[in-house]
N, C-alpha and C positions, 0 to 999 in steps of 0.2 A: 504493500500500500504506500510506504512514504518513496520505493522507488517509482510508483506509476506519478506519484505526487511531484517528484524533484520532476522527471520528464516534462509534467503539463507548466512547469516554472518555467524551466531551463529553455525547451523548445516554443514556447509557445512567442515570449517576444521575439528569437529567431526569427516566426513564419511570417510576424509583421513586417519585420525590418526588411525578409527578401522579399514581398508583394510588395514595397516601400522604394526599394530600390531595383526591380523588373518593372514598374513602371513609370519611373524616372529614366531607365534607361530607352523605353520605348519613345515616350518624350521627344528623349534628346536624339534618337535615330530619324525621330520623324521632322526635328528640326532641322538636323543635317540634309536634309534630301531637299525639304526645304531651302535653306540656304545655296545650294547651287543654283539656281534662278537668282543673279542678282539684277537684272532689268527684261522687260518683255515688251512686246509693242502686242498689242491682241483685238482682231474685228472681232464683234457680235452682235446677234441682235437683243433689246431686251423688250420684253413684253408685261408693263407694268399693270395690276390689277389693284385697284382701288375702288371700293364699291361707289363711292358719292364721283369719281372722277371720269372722264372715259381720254384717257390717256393713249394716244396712238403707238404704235411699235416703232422703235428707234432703232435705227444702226448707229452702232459706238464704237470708238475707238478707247482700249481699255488702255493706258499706260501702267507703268509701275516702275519703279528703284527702289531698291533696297535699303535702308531696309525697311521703312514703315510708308513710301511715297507711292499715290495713285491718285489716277486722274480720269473721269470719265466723261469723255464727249462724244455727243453725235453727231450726228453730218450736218445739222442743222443748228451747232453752236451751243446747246443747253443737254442737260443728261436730267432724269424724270426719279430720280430715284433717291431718297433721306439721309441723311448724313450716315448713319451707321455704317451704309452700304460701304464705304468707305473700307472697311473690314474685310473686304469679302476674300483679301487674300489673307488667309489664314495663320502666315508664318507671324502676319506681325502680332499676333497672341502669343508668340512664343518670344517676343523679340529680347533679347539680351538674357539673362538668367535673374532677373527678380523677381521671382516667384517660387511659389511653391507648389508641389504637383501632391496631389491626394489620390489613391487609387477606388475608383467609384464601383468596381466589380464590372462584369459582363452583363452585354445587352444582345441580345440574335435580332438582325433589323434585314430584312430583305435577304433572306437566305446567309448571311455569314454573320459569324460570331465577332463582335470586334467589343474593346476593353475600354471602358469607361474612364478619362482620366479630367479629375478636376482641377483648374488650373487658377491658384488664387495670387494676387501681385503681392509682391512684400510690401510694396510703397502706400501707404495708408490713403495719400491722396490722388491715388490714379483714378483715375473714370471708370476705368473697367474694373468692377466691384466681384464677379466670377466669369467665367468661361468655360463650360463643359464639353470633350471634346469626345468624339465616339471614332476610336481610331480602329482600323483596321490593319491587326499585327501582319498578316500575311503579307502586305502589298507596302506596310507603313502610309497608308492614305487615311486621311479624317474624310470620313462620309457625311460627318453631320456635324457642327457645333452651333452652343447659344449661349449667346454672353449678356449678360446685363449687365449696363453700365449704367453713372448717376445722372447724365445727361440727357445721354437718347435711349434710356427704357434699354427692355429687353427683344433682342432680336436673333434670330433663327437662321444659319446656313444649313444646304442641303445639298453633297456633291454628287454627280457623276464625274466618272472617269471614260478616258479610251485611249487614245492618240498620245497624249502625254503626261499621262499617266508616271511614267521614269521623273518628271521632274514635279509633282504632287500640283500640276495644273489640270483642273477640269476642264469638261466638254461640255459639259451643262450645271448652274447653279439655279439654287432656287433660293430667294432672301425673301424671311417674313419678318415683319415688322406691325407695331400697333400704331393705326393708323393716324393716333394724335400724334404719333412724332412725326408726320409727313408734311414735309414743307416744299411749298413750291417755287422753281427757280424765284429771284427776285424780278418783275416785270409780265411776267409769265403768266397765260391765262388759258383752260382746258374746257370742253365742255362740260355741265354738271350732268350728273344724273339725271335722267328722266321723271324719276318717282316710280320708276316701277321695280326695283331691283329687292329682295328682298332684304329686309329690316329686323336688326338686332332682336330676337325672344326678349330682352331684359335691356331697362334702359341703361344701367351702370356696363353692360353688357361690354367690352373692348372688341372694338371690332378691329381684323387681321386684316392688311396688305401684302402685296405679294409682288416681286420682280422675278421673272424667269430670265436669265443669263445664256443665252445659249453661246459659245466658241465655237469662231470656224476655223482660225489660225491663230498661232502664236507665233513670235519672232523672237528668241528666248537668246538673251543676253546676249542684243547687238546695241550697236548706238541708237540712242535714242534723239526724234529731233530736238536741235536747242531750245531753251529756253520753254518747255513743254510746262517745267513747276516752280 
């Protein structure tokens, strides 16, 4: 009895410490893969859904550098989509090492098993308050995260892979967002609603926004034009 007792002592913080540090490692593999994309140039189109709005389908030109910069425009000068979006490449949740990683357990989402990892900032006064990140060990690709921060709410990525996939860029995103934090260009005018769209169950009810990102190319660390940010 006191040796089954030493064992549940002895091992038991072990199993924490190694679930502790297997997914801090996973983490830092998945930032790695990350981090070789340090600039892309990338067309898309996005198709933004806002129930009160009727927002047209934009082609965009995504920019990015490393490590936190991105820029979204469309051919028409203005991009349709809330500040959050801004996030939608995923390394810069991972950017520098101030944080800290909590392992959240497994989740089975669309046929594969991938590992829960919670990703909290060390720095008390960052904007991003959590970030949970649903990674897929096999591939090292995040399929899903959602962050909430103190500024713009909490908001929802949703990845596909295919093409380039090797450098943990998608083919297709999906950004949900609540649609008080949607703000429109400065000057900018959409048409509204009809009235026929259905309407919240409940009045405190949040109602969801959605961007579909879809990529048709990347141009994965060339120069980018000057003067772009």
């Amino acid at each position: 009895m006191m040796k089954f007792l030493f064992l549940i002592l002895f091992l038991g913080p072990l199993t924490i410490s190694s679930r502790s540090q297997s997914i801090n490692q996973l983490v830092e593999a998945v930032k790695a893969k990350l981090d070789k994309v340090q600039s892309y140039q990338a067309r898309a189109k996005i198709k933004t859904n806002v129930s009160f709005l009727k927002v047209p389908i934009a082609n965009v030109t995504v920019y990015f550098k490393g490590p936190n910069q991105i820029k979204i425009l469309s051919d028409k000068g203005v991009s349709f989509i809330p500040k959050g979006a801004m996030s939608i490449n995923t390394g810069s949740l991972l950017e520098g090492s101030g944080y800290t990683v909590i392992d959240g357990g497994k989740e089975r989402m669309d046929g594969r098993d991938l590992q829960i990892a919670r990703i909290l900032p060390n720095d008390e006064n960052s904007d991003v308050v959590l970030s949970t990140l649903y990674i897929d060990p096999v591939n090292l690709l995040v399929r899903k995260a959602r962050t909430t921060t103190r500024e713009n709410g909490t908001y929802e990525l949703e990845l596909s892979y295919g093409r380039y996939s090797n450098y943990g860029l998608p083919d297709k995103l999906i950004f949900s967002f609540n649609v008080k934090d949607y703000k429109l260009p400065k000057g900018i005018t959409f048409d509204f609603d009809d009235g026929n769209s259905p309407k919240p169950t409940a009045k405190n009810t949040p109602q969801k926004g959605k961007a579909e990102i879809i990529f048709s190319s990347y141009q994965i660390n060339q120069e980018l034009p000057p003067g772009i940010f």
